[in-house]
MARZA-723487 format. One record per residue (C-alpha): residue number from 0; x, y, z. Coordinates in nm, 2 decimals. Example, Ala and Ser with C-alpha at 12.3 -4.5 7.8 and 13.67 -1.06 7.14 Angstrom:
2
0_1.23_-0.45_0.78;
1_1.37_-0.11_0.71;
//
This chain:
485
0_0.00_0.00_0.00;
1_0.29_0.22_0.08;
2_0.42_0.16_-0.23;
3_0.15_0.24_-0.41;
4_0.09_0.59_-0.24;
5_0.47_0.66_-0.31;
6_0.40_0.62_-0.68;
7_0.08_0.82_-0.70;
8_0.23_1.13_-0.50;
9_0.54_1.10_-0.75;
10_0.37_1.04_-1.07;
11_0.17_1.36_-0.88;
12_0.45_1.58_-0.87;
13_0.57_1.48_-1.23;
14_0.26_1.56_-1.35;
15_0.24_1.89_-1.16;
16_0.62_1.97_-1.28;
17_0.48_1.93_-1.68;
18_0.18_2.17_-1.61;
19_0.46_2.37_-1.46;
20_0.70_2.37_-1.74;
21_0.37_2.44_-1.93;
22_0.30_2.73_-1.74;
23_0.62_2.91_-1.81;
24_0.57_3.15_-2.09;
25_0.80_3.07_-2.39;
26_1.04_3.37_-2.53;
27_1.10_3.45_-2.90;
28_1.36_3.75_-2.94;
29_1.35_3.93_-3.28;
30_1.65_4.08_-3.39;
31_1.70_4.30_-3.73;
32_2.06_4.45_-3.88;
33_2.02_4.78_-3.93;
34_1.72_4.88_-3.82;
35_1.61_5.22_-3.93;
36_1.38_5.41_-3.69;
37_1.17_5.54_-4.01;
38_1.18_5.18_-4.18;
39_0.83_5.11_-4.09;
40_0.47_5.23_-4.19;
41_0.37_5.28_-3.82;
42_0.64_5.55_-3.79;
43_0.57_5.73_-4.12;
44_0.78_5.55_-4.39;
45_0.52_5.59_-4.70;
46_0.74_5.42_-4.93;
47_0.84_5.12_-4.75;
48_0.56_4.90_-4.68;
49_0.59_4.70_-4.37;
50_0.21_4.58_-4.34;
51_0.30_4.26_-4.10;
52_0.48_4.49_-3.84;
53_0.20_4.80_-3.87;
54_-0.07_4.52_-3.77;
55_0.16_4.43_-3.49;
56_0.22_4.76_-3.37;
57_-0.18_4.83_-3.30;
58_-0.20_4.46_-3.18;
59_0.13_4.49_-2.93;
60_0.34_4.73_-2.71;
61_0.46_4.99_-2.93;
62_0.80_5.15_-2.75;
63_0.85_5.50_-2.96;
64_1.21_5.54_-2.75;
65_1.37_5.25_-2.81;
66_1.78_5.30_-2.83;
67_2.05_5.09_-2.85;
68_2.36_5.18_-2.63;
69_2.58_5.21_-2.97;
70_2.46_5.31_-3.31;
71_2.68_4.96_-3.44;
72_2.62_4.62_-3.46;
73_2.84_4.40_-3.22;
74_2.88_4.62_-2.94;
75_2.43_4.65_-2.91;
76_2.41_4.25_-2.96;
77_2.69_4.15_-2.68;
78_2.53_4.45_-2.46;
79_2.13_4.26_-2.54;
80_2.31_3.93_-2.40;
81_2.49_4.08_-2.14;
82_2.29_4.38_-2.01;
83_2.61_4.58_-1.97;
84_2.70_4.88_-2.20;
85_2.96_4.84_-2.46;
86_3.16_5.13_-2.27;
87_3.19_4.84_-1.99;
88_3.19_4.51_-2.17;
89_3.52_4.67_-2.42;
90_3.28_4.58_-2.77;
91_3.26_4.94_-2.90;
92_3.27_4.83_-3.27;
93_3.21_4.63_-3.50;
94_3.43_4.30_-3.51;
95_3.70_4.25_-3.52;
96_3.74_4.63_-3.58;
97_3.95_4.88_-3.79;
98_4.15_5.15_-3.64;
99_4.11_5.38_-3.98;
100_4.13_5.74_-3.93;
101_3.78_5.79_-4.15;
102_3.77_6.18_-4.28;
103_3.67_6.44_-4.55;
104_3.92_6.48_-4.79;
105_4.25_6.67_-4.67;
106_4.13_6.65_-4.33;
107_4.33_6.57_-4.05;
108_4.23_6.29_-3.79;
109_4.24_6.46_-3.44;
110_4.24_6.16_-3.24;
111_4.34_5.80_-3.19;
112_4.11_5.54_-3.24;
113_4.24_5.22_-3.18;
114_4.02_4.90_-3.23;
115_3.78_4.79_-2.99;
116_3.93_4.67_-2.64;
117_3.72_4.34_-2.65;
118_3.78_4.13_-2.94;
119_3.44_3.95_-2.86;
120_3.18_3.85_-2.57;
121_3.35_3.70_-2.28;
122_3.32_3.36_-2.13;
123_3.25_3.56_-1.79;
124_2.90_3.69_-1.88;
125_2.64_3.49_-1.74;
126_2.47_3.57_-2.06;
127_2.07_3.60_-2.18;
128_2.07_3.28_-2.31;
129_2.27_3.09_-2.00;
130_2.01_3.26_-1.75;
131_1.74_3.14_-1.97;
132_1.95_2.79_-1.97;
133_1.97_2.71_-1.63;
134_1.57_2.78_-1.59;
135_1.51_2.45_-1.76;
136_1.43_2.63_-2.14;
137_1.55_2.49_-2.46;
138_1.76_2.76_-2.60;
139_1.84_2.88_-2.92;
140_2.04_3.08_-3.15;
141_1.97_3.14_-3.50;
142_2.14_3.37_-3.76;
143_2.41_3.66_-3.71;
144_2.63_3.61_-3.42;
145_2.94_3.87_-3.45;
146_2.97_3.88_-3.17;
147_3.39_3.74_-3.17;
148_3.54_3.49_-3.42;
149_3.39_3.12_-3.37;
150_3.72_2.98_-3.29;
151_3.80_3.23_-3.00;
152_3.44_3.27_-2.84;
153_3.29_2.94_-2.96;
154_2.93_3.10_-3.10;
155_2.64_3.06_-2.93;
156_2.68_2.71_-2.77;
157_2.96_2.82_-2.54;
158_2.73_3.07_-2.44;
159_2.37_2.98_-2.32;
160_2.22_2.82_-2.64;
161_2.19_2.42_-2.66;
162_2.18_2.48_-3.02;
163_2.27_2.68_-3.36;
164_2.18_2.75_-3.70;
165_2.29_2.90_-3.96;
166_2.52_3.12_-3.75;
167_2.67_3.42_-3.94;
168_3.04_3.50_-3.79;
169_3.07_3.86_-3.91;
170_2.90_3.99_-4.22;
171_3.00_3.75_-4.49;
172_2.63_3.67_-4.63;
173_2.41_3.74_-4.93;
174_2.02_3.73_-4.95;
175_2.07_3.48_-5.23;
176_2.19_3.12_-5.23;
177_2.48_3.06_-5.22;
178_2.48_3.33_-4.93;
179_2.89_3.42_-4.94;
180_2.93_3.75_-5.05;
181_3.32_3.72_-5.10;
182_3.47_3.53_-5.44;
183_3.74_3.42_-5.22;
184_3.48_3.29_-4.95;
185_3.39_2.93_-4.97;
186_2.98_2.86_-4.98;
187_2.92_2.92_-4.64;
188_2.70_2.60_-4.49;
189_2.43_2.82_-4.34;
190_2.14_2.61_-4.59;
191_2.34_2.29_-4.70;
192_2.00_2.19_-4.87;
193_1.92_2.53_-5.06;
194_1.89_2.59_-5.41;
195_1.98_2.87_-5.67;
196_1.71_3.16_-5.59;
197_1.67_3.08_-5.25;
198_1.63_3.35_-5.04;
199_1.80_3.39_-4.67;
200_1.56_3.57_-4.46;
201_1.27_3.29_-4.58;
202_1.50_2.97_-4.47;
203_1.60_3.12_-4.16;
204_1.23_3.21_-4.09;
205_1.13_2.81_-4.21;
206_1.42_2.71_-3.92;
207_1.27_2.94_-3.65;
208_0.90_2.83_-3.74;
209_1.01_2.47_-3.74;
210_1.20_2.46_-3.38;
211_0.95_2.73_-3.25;
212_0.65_2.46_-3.33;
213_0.84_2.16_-3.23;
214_0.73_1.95_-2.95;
215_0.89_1.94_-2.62;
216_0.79_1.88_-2.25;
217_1.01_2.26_-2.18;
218_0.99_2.60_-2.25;
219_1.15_2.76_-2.53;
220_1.40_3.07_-2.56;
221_1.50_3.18_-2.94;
222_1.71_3.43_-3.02;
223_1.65_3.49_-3.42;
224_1.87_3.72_-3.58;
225_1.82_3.84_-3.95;
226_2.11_3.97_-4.18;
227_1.81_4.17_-4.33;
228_1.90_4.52_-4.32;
229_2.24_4.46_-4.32;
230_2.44_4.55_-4.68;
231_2.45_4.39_-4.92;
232_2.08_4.45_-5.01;
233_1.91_4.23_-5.23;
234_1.51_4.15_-5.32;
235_1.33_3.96_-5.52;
236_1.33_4.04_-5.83;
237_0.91_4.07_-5.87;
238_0.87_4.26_-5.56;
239_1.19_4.48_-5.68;
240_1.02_4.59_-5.97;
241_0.66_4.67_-5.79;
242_0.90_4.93_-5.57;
243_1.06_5.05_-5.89;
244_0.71_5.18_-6.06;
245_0.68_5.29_-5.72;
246_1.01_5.52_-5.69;
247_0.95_5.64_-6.04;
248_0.62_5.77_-5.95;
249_0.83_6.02_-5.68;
250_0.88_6.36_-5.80;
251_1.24_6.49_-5.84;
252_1.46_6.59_-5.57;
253_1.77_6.77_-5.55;
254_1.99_6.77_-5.39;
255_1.90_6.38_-5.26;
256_2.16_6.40_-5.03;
257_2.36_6.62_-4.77;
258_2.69_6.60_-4.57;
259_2.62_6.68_-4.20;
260_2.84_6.90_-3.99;
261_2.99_6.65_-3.78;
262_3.02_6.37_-4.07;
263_3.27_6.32_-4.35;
264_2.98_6.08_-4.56;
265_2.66_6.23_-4.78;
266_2.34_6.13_-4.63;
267_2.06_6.01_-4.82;
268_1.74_6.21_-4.74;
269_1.46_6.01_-4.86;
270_1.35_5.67_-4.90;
271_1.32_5.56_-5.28;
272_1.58_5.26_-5.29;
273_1.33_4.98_-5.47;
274_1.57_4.71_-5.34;
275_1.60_4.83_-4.98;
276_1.24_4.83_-4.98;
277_1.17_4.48_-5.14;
278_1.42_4.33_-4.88;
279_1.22_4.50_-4.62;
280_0.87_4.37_-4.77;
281_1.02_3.96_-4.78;
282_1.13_4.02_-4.39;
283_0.81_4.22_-4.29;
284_0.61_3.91_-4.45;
285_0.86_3.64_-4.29;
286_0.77_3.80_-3.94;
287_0.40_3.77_-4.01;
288_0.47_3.41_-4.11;
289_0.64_3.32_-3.76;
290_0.39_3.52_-3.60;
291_0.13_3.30_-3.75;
292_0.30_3.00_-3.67;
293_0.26_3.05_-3.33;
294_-0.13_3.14_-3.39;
295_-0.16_2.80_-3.54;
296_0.06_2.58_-3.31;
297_-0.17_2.72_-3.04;
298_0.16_2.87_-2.84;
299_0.11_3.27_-2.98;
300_-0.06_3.30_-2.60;
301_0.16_3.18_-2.38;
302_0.47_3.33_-2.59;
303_0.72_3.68_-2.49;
304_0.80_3.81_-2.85;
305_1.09_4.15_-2.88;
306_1.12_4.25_-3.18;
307_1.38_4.53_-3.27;
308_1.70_4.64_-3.40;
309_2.08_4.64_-3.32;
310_2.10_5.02_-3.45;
311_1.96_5.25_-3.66;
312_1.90_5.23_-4.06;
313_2.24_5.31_-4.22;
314_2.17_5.63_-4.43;
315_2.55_5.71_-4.59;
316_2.64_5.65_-4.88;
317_2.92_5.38_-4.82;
318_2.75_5.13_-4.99;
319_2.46_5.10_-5.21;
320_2.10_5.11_-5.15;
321_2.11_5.31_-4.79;
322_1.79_5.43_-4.63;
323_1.70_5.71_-4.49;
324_1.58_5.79_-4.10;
325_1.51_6.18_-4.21;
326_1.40_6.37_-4.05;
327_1.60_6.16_-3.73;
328_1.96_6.31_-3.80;
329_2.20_6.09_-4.00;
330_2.21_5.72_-3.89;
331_2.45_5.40_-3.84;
332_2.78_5.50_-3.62;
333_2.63_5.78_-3.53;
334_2.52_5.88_-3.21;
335_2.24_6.13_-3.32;
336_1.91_5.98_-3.30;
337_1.90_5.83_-3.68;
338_2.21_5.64_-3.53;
339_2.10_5.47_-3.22;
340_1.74_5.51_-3.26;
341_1.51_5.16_-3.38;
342_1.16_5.06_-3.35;
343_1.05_4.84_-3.06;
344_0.75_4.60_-3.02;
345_0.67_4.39_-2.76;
346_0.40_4.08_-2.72;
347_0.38_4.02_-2.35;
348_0.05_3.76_-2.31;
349_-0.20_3.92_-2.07;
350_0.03_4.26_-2.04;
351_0.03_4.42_-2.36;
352_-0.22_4.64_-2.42;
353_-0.34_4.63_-2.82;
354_-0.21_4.96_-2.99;
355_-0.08_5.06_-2.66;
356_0.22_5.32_-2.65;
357_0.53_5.44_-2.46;
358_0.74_5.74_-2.42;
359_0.96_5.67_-2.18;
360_1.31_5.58_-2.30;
361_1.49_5.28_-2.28;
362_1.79_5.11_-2.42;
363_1.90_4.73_-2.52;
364_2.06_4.64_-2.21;
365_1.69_4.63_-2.05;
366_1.54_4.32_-2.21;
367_1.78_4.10_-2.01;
368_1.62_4.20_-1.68;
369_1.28_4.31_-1.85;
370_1.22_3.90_-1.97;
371_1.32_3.76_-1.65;
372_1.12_3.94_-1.48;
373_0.83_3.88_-1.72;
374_0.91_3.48_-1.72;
375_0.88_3.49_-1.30;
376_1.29_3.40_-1.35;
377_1.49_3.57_-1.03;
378_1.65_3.85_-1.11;
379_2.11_3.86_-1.14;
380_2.17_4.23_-1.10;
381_2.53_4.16_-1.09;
382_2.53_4.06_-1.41;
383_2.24_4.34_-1.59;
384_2.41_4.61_-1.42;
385_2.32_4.83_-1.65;
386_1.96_4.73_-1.75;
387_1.64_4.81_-1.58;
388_1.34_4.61_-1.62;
389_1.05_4.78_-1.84;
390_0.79_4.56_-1.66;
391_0.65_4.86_-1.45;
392_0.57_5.08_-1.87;
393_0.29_4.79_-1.90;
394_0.12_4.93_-1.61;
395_0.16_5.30_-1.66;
396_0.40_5.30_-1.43;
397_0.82_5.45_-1.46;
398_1.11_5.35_-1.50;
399_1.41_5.40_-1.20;
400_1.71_5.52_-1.42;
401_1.90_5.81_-1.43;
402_2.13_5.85_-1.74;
403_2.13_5.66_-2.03;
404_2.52_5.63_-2.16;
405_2.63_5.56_-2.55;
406_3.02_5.54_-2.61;
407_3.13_5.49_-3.00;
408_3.52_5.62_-2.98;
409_3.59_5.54_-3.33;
410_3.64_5.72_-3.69;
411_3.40_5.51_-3.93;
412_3.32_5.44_-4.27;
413_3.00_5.47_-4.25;
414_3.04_5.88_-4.21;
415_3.08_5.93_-3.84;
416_3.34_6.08_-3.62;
417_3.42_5.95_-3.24;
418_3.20_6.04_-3.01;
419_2.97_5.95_-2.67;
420_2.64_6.07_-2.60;
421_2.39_6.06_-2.25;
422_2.06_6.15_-2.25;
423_1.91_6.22_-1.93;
424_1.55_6.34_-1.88;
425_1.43_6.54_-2.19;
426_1.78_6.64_-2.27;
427_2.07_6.51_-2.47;
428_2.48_6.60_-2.51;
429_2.69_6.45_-2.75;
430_3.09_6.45_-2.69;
431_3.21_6.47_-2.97;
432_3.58_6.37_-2.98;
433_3.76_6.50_-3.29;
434_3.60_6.82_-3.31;
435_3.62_6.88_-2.92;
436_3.32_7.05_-2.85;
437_2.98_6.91_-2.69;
438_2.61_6.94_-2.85;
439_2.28_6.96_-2.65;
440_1.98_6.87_-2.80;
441_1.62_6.85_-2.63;
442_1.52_6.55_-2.81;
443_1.13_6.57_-2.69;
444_1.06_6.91_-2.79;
445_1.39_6.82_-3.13;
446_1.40_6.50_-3.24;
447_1.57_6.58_-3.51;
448_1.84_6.74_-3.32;
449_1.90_7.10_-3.53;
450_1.88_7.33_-3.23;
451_2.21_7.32_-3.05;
452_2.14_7.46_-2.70;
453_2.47_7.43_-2.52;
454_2.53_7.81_-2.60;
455_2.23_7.87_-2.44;
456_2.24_7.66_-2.17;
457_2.62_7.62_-2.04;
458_2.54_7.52_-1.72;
459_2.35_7.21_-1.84;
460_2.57_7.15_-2.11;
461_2.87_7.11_-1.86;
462_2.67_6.91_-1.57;
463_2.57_6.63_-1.89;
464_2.95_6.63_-1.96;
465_3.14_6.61_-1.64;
466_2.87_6.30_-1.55;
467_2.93_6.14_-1.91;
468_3.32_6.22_-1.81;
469_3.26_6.04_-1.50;
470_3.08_5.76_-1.60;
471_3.36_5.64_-1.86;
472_3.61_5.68_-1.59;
473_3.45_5.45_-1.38;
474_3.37_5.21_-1.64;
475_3.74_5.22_-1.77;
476_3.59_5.32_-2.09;
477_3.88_5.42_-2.40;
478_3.86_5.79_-2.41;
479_4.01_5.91_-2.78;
480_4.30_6.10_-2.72;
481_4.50_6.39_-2.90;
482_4.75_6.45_-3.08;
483_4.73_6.17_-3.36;
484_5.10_5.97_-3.31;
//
């Protein structure tokens, strides 16, 4: 008789740990290159059509001050694993980094800039995925690491993901099959099974819909990132030439272009590019599918979905086919609002609030804290020292942070100079390194950042620099220095 009550009460608490497992909401973290604030139709794009994400936006939380800590790719996606900003974790460029003086012709660089002091995400970081890990989910990485070479980090199974796919190491991808965009490159095995004309974004969507819908007695945790915006841009060829009728339909504009004051590249100030925009329409659909996936598997309910970018849409004219964030100022690498500024929605089951909004700002490093908190997870402060959680926005409620810091010490191709930023409150000053002298902005009242009110307001201007001074210091954070050697 014993026996028997022994085995009921454990086949009890077996059954009761399942409905447990069940319980626990499942996470899916959407993550696009090169996101450009103006990119969708729910922020005013009219000729990029995003109609997936602009249904999503009235159906989810829609965050309208979403910034990344740096307006480039690696050091936002080791700061969205680590919840530490690249000023702190050493990843303050892209990887492995240049140390290229970047300038207008005949000009001088005024600083060093040497490359980043992290050559990747360290094995120290109790990272996103490892916190996610140790709660008993089966985690996931799909897509673009870049986050450090493979063969000195080890990817994304080294850090907090029981499995991979079709992991890009820096930028070496196409749109196309066979996805290398280097003649010296081997085919890169991200799709061993894909054919001539297959498209990247729709495979790596068919791998996330297939492991998001698989069955399994745990949670889930995926971490999806799309090459999509990233260059080189490339669309289908059908929905390329919709956008082209389209863009000759625009009337003229001249000039199409302008060099900022603090910038050695053109930027381009309006969205017409046909193949930026067709890329955009195959991803915008490809999130829809997932989306739907979930809908259908009967899991969309009792799933956490972020989706957003790793900086803003890159509007120079180093490569082809750039966006535009106008009338946000300039874009990728820098730290003006184009730069570090990317949509944000969130699908939080019995939270969000359908076509719901927020103001308050926020940065990358808060999702760490933000989706434990939402999966009932404890909390590691020592680790997402510098993330908050955004769980008290779905109540109306604020959020407890004082500065937000952005550190990007580097010349770039791209068209910036080396500079940090903080914004704190309604107010904004920019460092700017090489041509020594500090900008203010109100970004509430100027967005688009053309009223420089440090003249105005001195006292201000100094109190935002002597605390962005200080936080570097006590971060240890590379502070360019003059004269050039």
């Amino acid at each position: 008789m014993k026996t028997s009550v022994v085995a009921l009460l454990i086949a009890l608490a077996s059954a009761a740990s399942v409905v447990r497992a069940a319980e626990k909401p499942n996470v899916l973290f959407v993550l696009i290159d090169d996101f450009g604030w103006y990119d969708v139709g729910y922020n005013g794009s009219t000729f990029y059509e995003t109609p997936e994400m602009d249904r999503l936006s009235k159906q989810w939380t829609r965050f309208d001050h979403c910034y990344t800590p740096s307006p480039m790719c690696s050091p936002t996606r080791v700061s969205i694993l680590t919840a530490k900003n690249p000023a702190r974790h050493g990843v303050t460029q892209w990887l492995p980094g240049v140390d290229v003086a970047y300038r207008r012709k005949g000009e001088k660089a005024r600083v060093y800039c040497p490359k980043p002091q992290a050559a990747g995400i360290k094995d120290k970081e109790v990272t996103l995925g490892e916190a996610f890990q140790e709660a008993g989910y089966e985690t996931a990485f799909f897509g673009k690491w870049h986050m450090g070479k493979l063969n000195e980090t080890g990817g994304p199974t080294r850090h907090g993901f029981d499995s991979e796919k079709a992991i890009i190491e820096t930028n070496n991808c196409q749109m196309f099959h066979p996805f290398h965009n280097s003649r010296k490159a081997k085919p890169p095995t991200y799709f061993p099974d894909s054919n001539p004309g297959d498209n990247f974004t729709d495979l790596l969507t068919n791998a996330a819909i297939e492991f998001v819908t698989a069955e399994r007695d745990q949670p889930f945790y995926l971490h999806l990132c799309h090459f999509a915006m990233h260059a080189p841009i490339a669309s289908k060829s059908d929905v390329r030439d919709r956008f082209e009728k389209k863009a000759q339909a625009l009337p003229a504009l001249e000039p199409d272009r302008v060099l900022d004051d603090h910038g050695h590249k053109a930027q381009k100030l309006r969205q017409d590019s046909a193949e930026y925009a067709g890329e955009l329409f195959t991803l915008d659909k490809n999130i829809g599918r997932l989306v739907g996936a979930l809908k259908s598997a009967g899991l969309y309910d009792n799933t956490i979905i972020v989706l957003t970018g790793d900086n803003g849409g890159r509007s120079s004219y180093f490569r082809t086919h750039p966006t535009s964030n106008q009338p946000l100022r300039t874009g990728k690498t820098f730290v003006f609002e184009g730069g570090v500024r990317t949509p944000l929605l969130i699908h939080w089951p019995g939270h969000s609030k359908p076509g719901s909004s927020v103001d308050s700002p926020l940065t990358s490093m808060d999702f760490y804290p933000t989706l434990l908190e939402m999966a009932m997870l404890p909390a590691r402060p020592d680790q997402h020292v510098d993330g908050v959680s955004l769980v008290p926005l779905f109540g109306g409620g604020s959020l407890q942070r004082d500065a937000m810091y952005f550190h990007f010490p580097h010349y770039q191709g791209e068209g910036s100079y080396p500079a940090s930023a903080i914004r704190q409150g309604n107010y904004k000053l920019i460092h700017n390194y090489h041509h020594d002298d500090v900008l203010l902005f109100d970004v509430v009242k100027d967005p688009n950042e053309t009223t420089n009110l440090a003249p105005m307001m001195s006292d201000m201007a100094d109190h935002l620099d002597a605390k962005l001074m200080n936080y570097l210091a006590e971060v240890k954070a590379y502070i360019p220095k003059p004269p050039l050697p």
